[in-house]
mmCIF file of the N, C-alpha and C atoms, coordinates in Angstrom:
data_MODEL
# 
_entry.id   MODEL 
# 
loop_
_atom_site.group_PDB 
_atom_site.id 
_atom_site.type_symbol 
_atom_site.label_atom_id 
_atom_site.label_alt_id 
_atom_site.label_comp_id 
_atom_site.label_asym_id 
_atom_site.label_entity_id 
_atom_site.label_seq_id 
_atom_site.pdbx_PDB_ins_code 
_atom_site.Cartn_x 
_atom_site.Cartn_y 
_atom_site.Cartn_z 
_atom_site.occupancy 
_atom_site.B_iso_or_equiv 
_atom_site.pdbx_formal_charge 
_atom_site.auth_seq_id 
_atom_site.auth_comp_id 
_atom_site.auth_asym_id 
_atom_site.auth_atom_id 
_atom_site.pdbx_PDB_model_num 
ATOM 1   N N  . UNK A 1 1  ? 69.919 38.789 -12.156 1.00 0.00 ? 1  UNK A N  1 
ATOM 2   C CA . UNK A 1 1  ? 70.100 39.330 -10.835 1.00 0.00 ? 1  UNK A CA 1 
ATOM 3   C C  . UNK A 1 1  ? 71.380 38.737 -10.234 1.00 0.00 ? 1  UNK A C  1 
ATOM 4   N N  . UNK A 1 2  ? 72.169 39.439 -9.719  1.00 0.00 ? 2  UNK A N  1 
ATOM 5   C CA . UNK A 1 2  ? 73.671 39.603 -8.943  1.00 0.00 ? 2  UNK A CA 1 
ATOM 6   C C  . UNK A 1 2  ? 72.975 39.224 -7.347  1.00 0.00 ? 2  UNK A C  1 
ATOM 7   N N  . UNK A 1 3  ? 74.228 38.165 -6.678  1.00 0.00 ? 3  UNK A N  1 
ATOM 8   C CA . UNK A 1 3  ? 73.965 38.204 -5.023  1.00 0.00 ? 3  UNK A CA 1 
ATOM 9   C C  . UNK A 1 3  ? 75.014 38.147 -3.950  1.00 0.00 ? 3  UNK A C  1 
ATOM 10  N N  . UNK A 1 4  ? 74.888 38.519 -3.540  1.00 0.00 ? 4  UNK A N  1 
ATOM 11  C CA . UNK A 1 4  ? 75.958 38.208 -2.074  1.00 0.00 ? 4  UNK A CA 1 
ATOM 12  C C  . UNK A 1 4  ? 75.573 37.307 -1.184  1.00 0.00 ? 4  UNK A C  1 
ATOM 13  N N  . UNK A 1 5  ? 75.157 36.275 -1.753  1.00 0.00 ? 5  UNK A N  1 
ATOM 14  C CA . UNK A 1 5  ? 74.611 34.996 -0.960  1.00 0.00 ? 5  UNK A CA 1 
ATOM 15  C C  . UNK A 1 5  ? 75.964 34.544 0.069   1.00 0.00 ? 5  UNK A C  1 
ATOM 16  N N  . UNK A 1 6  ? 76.766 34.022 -1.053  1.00 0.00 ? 6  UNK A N  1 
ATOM 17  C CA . UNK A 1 6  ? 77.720 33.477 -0.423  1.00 0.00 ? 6  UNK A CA 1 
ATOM 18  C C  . UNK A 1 6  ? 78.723 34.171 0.165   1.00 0.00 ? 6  UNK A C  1 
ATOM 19  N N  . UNK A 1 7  ? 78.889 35.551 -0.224  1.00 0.00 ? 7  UNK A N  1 
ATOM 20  C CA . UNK A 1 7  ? 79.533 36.702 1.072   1.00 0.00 ? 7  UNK A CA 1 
ATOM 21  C C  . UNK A 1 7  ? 79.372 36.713 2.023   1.00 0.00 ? 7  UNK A C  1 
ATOM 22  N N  . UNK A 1 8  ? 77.785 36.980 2.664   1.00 0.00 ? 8  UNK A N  1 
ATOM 23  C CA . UNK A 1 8  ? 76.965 37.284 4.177   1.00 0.00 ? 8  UNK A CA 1 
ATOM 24  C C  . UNK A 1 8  ? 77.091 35.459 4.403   1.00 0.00 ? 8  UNK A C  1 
ATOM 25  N N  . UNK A 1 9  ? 76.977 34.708 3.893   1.00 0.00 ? 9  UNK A N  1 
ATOM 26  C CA . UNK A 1 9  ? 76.513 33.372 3.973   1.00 0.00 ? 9  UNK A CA 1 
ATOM 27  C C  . UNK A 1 9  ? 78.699 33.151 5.087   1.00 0.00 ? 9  UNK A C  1 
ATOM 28  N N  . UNK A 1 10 ? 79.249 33.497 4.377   1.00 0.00 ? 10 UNK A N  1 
ATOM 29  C CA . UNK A 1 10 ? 80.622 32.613 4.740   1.00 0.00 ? 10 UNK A CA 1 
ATOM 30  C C  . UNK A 1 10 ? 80.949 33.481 5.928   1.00 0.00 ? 10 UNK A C  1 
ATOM 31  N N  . UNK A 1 11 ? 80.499 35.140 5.571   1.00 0.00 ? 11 UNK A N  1 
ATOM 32  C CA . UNK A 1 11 ? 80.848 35.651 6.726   1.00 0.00 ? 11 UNK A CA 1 
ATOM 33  C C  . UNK A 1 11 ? 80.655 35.147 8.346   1.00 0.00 ? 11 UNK A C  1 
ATOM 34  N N  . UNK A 1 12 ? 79.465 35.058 8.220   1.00 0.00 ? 12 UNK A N  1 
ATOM 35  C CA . UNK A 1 12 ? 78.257 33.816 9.417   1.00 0.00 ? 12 UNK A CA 1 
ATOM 36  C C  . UNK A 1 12 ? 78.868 32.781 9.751   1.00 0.00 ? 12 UNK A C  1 
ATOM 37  N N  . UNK A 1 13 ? 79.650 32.245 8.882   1.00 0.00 ? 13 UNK A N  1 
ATOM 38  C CA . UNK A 1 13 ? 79.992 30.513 9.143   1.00 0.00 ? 13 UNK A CA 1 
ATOM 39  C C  . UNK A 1 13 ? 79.410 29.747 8.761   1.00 0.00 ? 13 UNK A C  1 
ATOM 40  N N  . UNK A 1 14 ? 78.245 29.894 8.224   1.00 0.00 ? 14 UNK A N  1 
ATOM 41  C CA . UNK A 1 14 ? 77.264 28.856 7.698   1.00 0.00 ? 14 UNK A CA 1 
ATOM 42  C C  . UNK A 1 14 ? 77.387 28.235 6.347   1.00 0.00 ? 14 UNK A C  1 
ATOM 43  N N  . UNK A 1 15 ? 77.528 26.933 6.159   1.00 0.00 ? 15 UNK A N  1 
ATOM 44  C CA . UNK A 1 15 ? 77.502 25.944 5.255   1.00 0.00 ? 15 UNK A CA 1 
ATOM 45  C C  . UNK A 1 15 ? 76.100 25.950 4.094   1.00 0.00 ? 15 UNK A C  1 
ATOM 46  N N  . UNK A 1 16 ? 76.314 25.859 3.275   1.00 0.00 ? 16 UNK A N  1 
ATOM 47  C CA . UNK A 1 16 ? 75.204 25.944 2.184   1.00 0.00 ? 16 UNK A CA 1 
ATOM 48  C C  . UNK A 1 16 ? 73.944 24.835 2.776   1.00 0.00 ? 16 UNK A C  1 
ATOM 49  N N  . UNK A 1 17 ? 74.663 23.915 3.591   1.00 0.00 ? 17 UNK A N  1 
ATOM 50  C CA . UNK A 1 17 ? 73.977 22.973 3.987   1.00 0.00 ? 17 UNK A CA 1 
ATOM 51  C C  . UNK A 1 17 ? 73.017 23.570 4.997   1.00 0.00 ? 17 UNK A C  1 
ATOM 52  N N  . UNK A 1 18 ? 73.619 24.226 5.968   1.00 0.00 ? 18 UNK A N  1 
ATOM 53  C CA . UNK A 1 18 ? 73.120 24.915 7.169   1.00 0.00 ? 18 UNK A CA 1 
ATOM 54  C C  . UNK A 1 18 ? 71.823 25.947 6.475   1.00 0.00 ? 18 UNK A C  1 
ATOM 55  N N  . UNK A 1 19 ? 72.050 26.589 5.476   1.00 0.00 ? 19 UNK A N  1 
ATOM 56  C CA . UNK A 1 19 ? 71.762 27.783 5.318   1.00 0.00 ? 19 UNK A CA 1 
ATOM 57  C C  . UNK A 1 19 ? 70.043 27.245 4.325   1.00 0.00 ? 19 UNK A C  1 
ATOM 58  N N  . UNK A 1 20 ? 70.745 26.312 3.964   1.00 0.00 ? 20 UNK A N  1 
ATOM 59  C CA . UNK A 1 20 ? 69.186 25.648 3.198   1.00 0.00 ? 20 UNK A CA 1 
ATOM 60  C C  . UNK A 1 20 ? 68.140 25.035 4.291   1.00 0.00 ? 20 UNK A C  1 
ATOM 61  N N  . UNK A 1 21 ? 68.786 24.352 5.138   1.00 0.00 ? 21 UNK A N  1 
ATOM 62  C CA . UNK A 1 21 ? 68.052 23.831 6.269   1.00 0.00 ? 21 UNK A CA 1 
ATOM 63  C C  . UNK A 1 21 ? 67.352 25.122 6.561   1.00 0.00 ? 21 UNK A C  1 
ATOM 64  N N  . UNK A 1 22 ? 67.600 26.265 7.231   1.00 0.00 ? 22 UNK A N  1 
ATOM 65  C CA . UNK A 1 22 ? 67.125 27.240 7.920   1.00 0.00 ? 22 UNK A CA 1 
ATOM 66  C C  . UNK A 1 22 ? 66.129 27.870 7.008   1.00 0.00 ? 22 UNK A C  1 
ATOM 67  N N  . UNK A 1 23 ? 66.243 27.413 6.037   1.00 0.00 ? 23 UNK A N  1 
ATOM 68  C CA . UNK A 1 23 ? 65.447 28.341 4.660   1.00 0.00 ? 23 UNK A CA 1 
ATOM 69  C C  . UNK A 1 23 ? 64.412 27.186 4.245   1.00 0.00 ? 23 UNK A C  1 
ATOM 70  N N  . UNK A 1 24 ? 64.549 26.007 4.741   1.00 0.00 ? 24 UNK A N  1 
ATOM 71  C CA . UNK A 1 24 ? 63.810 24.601 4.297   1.00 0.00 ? 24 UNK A CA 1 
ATOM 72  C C  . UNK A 1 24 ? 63.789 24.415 2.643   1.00 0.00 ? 24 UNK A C  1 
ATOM 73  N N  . UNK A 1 25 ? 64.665 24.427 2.043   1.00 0.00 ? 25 UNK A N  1 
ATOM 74  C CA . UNK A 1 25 ? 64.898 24.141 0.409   1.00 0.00 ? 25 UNK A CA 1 
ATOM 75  C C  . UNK A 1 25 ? 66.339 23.757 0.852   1.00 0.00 ? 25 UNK A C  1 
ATOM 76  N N  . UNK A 1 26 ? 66.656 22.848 -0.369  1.00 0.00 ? 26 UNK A N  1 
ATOM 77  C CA . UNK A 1 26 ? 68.052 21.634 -0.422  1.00 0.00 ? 26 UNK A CA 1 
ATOM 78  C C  . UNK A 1 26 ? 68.674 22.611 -1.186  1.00 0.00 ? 26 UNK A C  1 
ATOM 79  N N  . UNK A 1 27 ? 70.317 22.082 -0.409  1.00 0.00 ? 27 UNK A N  1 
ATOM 80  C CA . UNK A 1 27 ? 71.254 22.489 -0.694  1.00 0.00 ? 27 UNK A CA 1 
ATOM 81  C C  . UNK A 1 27 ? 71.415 23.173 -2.128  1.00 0.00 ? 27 UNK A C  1 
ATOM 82  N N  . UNK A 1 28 ? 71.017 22.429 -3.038  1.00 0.00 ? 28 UNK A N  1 
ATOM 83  C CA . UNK A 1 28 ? 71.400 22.561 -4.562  1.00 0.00 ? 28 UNK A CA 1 
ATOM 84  C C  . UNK A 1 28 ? 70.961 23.516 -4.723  1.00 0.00 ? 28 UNK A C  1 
ATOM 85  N N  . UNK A 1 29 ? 69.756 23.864 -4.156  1.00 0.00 ? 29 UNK A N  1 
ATOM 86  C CA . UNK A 1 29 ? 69.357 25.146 -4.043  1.00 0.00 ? 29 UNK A CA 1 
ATOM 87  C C  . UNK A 1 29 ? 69.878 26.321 -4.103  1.00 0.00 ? 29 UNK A C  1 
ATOM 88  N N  . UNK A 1 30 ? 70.465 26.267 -2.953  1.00 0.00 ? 30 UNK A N  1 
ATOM 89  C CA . UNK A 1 30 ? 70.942 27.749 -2.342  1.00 0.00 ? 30 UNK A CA 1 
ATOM 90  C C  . UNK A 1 30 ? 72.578 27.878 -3.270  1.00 0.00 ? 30 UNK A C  1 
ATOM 91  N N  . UNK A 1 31 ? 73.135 26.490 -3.875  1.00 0.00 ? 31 UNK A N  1 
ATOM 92  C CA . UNK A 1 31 ? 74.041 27.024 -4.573  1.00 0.00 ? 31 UNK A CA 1 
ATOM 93  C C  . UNK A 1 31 ? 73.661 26.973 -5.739  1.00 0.00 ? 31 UNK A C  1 
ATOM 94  N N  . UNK A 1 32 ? 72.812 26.847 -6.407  1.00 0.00 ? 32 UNK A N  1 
ATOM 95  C CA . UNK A 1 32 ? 72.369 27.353 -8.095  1.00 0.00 ? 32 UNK A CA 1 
ATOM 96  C C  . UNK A 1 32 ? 71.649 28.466 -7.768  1.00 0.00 ? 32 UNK A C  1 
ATOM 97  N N  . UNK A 1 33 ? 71.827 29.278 -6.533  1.00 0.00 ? 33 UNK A N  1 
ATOM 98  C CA . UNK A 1 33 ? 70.655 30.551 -6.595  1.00 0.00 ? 33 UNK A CA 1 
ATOM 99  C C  . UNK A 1 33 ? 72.123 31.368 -6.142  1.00 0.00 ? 33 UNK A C  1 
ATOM 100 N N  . UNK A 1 34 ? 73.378 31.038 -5.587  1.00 0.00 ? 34 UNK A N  1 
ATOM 101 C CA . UNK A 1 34 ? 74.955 31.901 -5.650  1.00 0.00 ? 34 UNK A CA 1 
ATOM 102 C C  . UNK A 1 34 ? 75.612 31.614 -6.854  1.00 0.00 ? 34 UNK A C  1 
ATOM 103 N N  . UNK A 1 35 ? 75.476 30.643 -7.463  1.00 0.00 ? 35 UNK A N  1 
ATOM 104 C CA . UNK A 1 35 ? 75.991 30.656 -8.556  1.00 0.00 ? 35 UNK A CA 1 
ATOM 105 C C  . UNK A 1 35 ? 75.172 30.893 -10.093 1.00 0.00 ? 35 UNK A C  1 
ATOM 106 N N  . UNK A 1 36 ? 74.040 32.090 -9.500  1.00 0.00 ? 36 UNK A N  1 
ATOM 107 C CA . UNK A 1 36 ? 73.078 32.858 -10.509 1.00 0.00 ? 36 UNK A CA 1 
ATOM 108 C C  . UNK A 1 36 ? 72.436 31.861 -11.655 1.00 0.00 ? 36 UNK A C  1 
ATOM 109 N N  . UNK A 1 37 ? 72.115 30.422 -11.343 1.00 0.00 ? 37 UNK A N  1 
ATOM 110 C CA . UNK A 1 37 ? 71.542 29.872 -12.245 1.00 0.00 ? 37 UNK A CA 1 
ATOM 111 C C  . UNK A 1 37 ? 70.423 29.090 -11.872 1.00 0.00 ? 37 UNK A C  1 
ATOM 112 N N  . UNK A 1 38 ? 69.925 30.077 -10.805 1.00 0.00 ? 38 UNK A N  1 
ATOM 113 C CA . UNK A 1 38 ? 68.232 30.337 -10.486 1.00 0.00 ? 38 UNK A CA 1 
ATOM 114 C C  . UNK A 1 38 ? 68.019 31.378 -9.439  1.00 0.00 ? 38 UNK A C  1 
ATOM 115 N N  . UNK A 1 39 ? 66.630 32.175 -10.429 1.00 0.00 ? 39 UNK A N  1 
ATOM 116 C CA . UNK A 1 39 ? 66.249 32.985 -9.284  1.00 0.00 ? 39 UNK A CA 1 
ATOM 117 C C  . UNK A 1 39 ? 65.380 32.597 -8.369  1.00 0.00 ? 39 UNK A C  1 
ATOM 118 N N  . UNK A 1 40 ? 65.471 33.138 -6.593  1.00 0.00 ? 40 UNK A N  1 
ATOM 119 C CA . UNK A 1 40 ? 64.355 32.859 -5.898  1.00 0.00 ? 40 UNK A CA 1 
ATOM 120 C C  . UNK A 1 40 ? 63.659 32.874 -5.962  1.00 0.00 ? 40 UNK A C  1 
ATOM 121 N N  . UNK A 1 41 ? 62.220 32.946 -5.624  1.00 0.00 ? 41 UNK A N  1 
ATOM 122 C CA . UNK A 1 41 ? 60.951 33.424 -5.592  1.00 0.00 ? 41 UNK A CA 1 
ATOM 123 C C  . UNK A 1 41 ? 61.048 34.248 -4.367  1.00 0.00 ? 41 UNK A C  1 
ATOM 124 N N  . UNK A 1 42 ? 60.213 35.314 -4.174  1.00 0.00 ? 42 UNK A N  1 
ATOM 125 C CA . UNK A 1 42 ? 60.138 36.308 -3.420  1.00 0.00 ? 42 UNK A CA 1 
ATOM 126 C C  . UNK A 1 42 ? 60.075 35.719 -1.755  1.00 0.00 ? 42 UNK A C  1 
ATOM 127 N N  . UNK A 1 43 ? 59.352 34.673 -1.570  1.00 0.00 ? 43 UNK A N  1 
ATOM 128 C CA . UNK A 1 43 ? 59.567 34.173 -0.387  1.00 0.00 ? 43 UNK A CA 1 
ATOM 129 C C  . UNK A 1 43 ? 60.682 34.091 -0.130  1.00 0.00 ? 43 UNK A C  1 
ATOM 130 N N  . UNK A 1 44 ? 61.627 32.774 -0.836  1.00 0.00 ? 44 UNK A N  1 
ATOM 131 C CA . UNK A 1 44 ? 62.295 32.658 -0.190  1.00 0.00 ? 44 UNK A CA 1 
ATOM 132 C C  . UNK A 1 44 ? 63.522 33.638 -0.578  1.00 0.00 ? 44 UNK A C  1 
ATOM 133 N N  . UNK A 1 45 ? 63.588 34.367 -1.366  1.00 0.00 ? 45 UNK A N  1 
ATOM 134 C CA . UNK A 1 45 ? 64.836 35.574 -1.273  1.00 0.00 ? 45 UNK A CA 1 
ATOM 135 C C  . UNK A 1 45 ? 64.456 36.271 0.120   1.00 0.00 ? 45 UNK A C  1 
ATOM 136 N N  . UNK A 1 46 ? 63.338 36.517 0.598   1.00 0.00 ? 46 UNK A N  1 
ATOM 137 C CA . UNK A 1 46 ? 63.094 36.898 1.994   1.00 0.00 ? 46 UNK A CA 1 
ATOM 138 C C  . UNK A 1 46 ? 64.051 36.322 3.125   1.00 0.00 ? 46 UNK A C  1 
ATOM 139 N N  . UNK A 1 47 ? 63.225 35.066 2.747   1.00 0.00 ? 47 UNK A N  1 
ATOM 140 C CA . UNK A 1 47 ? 64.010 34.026 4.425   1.00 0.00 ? 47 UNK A CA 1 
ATOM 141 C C  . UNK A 1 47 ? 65.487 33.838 3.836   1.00 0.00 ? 47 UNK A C  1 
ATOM 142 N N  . UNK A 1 48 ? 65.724 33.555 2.775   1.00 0.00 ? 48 UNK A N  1 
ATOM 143 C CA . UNK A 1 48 ? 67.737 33.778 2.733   1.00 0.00 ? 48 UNK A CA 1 
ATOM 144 C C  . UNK A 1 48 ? 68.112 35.233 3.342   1.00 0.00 ? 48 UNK A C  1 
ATOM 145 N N  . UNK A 1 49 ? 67.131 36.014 3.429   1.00 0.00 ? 49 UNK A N  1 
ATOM 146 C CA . UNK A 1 49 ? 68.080 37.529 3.905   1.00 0.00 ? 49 UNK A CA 1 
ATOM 147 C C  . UNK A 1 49 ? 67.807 37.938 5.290   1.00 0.00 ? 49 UNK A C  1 
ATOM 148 N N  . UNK A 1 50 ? 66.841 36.954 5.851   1.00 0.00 ? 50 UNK A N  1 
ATOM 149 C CA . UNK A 1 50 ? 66.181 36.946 7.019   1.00 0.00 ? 50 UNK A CA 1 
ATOM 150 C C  . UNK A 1 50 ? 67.107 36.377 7.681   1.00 0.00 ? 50 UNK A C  1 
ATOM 151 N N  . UNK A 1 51 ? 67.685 34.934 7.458   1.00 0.00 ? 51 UNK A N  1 
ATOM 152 C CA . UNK A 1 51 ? 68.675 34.004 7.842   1.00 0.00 ? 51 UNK A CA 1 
ATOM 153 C C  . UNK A 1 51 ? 70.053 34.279 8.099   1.00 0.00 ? 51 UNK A C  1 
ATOM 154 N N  . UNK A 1 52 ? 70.387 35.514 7.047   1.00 0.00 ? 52 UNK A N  1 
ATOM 155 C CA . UNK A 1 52 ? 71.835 36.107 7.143   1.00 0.00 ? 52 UNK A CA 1 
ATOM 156 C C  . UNK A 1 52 ? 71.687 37.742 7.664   1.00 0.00 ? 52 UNK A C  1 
ATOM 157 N N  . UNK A 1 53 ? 70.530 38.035 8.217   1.00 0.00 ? 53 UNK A N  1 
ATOM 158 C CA . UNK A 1 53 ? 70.438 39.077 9.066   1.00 0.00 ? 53 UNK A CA 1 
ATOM 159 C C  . UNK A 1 53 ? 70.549 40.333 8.495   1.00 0.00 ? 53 UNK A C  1 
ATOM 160 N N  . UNK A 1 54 ? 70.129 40.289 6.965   1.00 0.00 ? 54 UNK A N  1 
ATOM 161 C CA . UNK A 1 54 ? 70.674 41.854 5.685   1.00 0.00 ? 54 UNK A CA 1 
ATOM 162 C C  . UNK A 1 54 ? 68.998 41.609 5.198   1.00 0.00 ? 54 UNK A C  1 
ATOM 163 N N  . UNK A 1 55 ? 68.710 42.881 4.492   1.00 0.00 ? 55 UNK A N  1 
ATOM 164 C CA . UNK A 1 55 ? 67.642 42.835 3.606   1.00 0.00 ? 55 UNK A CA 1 
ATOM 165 C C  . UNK A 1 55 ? 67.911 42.512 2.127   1.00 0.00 ? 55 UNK A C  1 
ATOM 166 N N  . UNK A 1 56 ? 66.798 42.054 1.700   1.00 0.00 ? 56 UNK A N  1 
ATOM 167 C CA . UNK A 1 56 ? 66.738 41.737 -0.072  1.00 0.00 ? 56 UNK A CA 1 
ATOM 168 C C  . UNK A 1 56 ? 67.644 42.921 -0.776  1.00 0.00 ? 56 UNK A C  1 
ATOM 169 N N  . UNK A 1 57 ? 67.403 44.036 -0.370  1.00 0.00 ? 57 UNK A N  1 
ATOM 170 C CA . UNK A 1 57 ? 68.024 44.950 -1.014  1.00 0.00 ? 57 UNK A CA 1 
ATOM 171 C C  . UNK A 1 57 ? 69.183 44.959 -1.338  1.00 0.00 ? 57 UNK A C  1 
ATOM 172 N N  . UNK A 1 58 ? 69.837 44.634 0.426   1.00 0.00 ? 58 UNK A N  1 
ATOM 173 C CA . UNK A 1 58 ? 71.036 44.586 0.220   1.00 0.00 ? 58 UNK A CA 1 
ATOM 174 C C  . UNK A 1 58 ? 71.877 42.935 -0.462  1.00 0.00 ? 58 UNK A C  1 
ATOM 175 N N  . UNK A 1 59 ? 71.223 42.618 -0.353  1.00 0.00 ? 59 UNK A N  1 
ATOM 176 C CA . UNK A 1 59 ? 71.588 41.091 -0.826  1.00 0.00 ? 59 UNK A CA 1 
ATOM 177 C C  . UNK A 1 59 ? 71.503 40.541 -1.992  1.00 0.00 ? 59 UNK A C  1 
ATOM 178 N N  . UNK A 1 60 ? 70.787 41.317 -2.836  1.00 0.00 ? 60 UNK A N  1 
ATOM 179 C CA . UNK A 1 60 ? 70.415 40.852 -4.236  1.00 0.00 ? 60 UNK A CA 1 
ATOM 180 C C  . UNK A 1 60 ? 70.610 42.333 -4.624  1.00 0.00 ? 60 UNK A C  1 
ATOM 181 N N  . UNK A 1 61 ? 71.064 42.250 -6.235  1.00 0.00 ? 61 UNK A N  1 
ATOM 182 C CA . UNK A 1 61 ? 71.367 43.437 -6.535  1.00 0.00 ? 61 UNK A CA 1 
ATOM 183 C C  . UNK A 1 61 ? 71.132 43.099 -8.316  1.00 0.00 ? 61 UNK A C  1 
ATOM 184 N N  . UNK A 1 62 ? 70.825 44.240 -8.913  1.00 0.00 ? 62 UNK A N  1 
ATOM 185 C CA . UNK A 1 62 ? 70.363 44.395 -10.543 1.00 0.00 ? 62 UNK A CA 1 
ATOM 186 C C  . UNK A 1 62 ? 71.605 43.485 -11.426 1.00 0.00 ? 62 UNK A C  1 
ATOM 187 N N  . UNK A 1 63 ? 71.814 43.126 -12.221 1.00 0.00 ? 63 UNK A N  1 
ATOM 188 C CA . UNK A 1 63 ? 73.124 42.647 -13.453 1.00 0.00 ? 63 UNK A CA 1 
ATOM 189 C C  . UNK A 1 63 ? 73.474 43.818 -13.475 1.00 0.00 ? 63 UNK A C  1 
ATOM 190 N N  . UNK A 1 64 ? 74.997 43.006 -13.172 1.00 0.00 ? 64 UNK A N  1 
ATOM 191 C CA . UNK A 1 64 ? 75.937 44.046 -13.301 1.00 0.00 ? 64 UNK A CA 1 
ATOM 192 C C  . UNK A 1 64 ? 76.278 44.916 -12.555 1.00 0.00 ? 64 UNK A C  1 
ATOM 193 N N  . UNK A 1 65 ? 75.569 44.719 -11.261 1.00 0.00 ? 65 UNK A N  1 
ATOM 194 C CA . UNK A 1 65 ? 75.959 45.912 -10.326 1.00 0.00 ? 65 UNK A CA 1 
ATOM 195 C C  . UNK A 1 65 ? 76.687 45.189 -8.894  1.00 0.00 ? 65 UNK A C  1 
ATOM 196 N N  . UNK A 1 66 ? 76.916 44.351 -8.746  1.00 0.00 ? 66 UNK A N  1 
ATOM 197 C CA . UNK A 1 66 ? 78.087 43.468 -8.243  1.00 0.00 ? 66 UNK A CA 1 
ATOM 198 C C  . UNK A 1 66 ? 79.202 43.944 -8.339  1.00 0.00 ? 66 UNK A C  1 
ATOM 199 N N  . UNK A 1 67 ? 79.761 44.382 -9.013  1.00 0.00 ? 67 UNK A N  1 
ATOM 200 C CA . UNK A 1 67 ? 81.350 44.766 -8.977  1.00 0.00 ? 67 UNK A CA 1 
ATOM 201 C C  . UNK A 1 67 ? 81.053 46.049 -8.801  1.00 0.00 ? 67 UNK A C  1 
ATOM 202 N N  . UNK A 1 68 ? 80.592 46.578 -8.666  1.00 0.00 ? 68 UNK A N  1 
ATOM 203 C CA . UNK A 1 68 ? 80.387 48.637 -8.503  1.00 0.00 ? 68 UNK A CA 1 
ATOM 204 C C  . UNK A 1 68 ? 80.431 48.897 -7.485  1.00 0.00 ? 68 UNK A C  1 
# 
């Protein structure tokens, strides 16, 4: 799975730091889940898209469909 974590995330202003706080999971987190080397669990792919104000849909997207 492809994300625009850190797109909607920088657009905002918010720090990986910020963005884990609001989501309550550590930092390392939220950047091994933009740098695709973990997926969320359905919760919290929720509250990351809740936090940056987009839906799952739009925020997570199939392999490979990132650049399209």
């Amino acid at each position: 799975m492809d994300n625009k974590i850190k797109d909607f995330r920088e657009e905002r202003g918010l720090s990986q730091g910020k963005l884990a706080e609001l989501c309550n999971v550590s930092r390392q987190t939220i950047n091994a889940i933009e740098n695709n080397k973990y997926d969320p669990s359905l919760q919290l792919a929720f509250d990351i898209a809740k936090n940056l104000g987009v839906t799952v849909d739009v925020l997570f997207l199939p392999k490979g469909e990132l650049g399209k």
